[in-house]
C-alpha positions, 0 to 999 in steps of 0.5 A, spaced: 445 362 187 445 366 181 438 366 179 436 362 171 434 369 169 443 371 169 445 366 165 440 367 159 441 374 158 448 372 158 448 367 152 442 373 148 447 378 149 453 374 147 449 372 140 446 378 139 452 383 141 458 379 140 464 381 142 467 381 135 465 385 129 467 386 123 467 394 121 463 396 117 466 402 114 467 398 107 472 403 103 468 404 098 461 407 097 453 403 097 452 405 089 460 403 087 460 397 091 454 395 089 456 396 082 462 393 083 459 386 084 454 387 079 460 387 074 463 382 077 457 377 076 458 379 068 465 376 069 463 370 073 459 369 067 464 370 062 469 366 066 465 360 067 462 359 059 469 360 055 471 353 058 465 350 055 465 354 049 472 352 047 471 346 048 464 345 044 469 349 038 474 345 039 469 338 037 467 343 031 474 343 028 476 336 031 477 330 024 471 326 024 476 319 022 478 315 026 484 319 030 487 319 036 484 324 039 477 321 037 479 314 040 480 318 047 474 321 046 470 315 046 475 311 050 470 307 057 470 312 062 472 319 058 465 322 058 465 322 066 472 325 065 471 330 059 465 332 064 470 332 071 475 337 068 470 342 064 466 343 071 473 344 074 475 349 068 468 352 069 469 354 077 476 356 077 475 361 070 469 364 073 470 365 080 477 367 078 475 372 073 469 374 078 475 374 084 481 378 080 477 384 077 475 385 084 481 385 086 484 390 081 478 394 084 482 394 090 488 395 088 486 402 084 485 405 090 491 402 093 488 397 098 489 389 099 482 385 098 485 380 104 486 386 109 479 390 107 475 383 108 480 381 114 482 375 110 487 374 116 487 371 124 488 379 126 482 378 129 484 372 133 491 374 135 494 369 129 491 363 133 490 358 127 489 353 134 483 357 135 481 359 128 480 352 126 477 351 133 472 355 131 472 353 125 470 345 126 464 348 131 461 353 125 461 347 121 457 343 127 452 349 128 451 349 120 450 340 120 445 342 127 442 348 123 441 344 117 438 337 119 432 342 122 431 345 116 430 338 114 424 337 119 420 343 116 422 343 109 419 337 107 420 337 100 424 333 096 431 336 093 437 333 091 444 335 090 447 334 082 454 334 083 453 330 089 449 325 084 454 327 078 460 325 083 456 318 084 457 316 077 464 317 077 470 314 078 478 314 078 482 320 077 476 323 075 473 321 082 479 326 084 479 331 080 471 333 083 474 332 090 479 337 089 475 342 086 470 341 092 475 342 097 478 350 092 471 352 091 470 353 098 476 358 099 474 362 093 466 362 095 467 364 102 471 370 099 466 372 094 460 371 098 462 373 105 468 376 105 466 382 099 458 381 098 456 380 105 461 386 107 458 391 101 451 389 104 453 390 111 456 397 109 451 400 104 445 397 109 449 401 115 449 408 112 442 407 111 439 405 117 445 405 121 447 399 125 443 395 128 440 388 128 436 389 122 442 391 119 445 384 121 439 380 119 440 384 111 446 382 110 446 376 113 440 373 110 441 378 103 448 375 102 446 367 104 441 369 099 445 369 093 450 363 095 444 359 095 442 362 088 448 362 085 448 354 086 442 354 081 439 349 085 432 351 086 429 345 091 435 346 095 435 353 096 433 353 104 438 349 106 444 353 102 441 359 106 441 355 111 448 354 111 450 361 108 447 364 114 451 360 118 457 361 115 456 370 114 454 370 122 461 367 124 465 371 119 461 377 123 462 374 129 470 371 129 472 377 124 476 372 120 474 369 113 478 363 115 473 361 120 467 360 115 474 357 110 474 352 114 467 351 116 465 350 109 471 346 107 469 340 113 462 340 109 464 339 103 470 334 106 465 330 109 460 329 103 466 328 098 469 323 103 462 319 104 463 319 097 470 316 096 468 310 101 461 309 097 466 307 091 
C-alpha cells in the first residue's frame, strides 16, 4: 500500500509546479512594459471620464423650456436609465482606450497581444470542452476562497453596483447585465493577461523564477484589479479572487480559463438579481 506521505507530496508538487506555465519571456523590457501600462492608466482615465464629461455638456447647452428631450430626461425611471448607459459608455471607453493603446504597442513591434498573452486554447490542444472545464472549477475555487475570506475578514462591505443594479428595472436592468457579462473579458486582459504578464516578467529577470517570483505577480496584479474596483472595504475579496483567476491563467496557460471563471461570478450575481426583481 502506497504510504499518505506519496500522494500529499503528489498534490504539493502538482500546486506549486504545474505542468503548465506561461513564459515569462514578456517581449518587452521590465522598464518599458511598466511604462507602458502606466500610460495605459492615463488612457483608461481619459476613456472613462469623456462619457460623463459629455454628457454633463450636453445638460449645460440643452434648452430649459419644456422640449422633448426635457420631458424624457425627467420621465419615471429615466434617471436609472440615464445612470445604466453612462456606466456602460464609462466601461467600454475606458478600457477600450486602455485596451486599444496596448494593443498598438504590440502591433509596432509586429506582435498580436492575443498570442503574446495566449489569449487561445494552444495550451490545451483547442479543447474549448476542457477550457470550459477548467473554467467552471476556477470559478468554484474562487466562490470556496471567498466564503473563507469572509470568516476572517469580518468587516462589513458592500458592492455598489450590485445595490445600484437593485434599484433598477426594465431595459436598464439589462443594460447592466450585459455590460457584467463584456467587463469580464475586457478586465481578464487587461489584469492578467498583460499586467500579471509584465509583473511576471520584470520580476523574473531580477530575481529569477521561482515561487517568490509567483507570488508577486500573482498577488501584485490581484492587487491592482481589486483597487481598480475603487471599493476599499471590499478589496480582500477582490483580491481574493484575483489571485484566484492569475494562478489558473498561469496554471492552464489560457486566458480563456480565467474569462469564463470571472464570467460565471458575474453571471451568477446578475442572475440572482434578475430573479430578485
Amino acid at each position: 500500500m502506497s504510504h499518505p506521505n506519496k500522494y500529499v507530496k503528489t498534490v504539493w508538487n502538482a500546486l506549486v509546479h504545474p505542468t503548465v506555465r506561461l513564459s515569462a519571456d514578456f517581449p518587452f523590457s521590465p522598464g518599458r512594459s511598466l511604462k507602458l501600462y502606466a500610460t495605459s492608466i492615463v488612457f483608461f482615465t481619459i476613456g472613462s471620464a469623456l462619457p460623463l464629461c459629455l454628457f454633463l455638456l450636453a445638460l449645460r447647452f440643452m434648452p430649459t423650456d419644456n422640449s422633448v428631450i426635457g420631458k424624457l430626461l425627467m420621465a419615471p425611471g429615466a434617471e436609472g436609465m440615464i445612470l445604466t448607459v453612462i456606466s456602460l459608455a464609462t466601461f467600454i471607453c475606458g478600457f477600450g482606450l486602455q485596451l486599444s493603446w496596448v494593443v498598438r504597442a504590440f502591433h509596432k513591434d509586429g506582435l498580436k497581444l492575443r498570442d503574446v498573452i495566449s489569449c487561445n486554447l494552444k495550451s490545451l490542444n483547442g479543447s474549448w470542452p476542457k477550457a470550459i472545464g477548467l473554467g467552471v472549477l476556477t470559478f468554484a475555487v474562487g466562490l470556496a476562497a471567498e466564503q473563507l475570506m469572509g470568516l476572517v475578514y469580518t468587516l462589513p462591505s458592500t458592492d455598489p453596483t450590485a445595490n445600484f443594479m437593485k434599484t433598477l428595472g426594465g431595459g436598464a436592468l439589462y443594460l447592466m447585465a450585459a455590460l457584467a457579462m463584456i467587463g469580464p473579458v475586457m478586465e481578464e486582459i487587461i489584469f492578467r493577461g498583460f499586467l500579471f504578464n509584465v509583473l511576471n516578467s520584470s520580476v523574473t529577470k531580477k530575481l529569477g523564477s521561482g515561487t517568490l517570483t509567483t507570488m508577486v505577480a500573482v498577488v501584485g496584479s490581484a492587487f491592482v484589479f481589486g483597487a481598480m474596483h475603487m471599493n476599499l472595504p471590499a478589496l480582500p475579496f477582490y483580491m481574493v479572487l484575483g489571485a484566484v483567476y492569475a494562478e489558473a491563467y498561469r496554471r492552464s496557460g489560457t486566458l480563456v480559463v480565467p474569462i469564463v471563471a470571472h464570467v460565471l461570478n458575474n453571471s451568477m450575481i446578475v442572475i440572482a438579481l434578475i430573479l430578485s426583481h
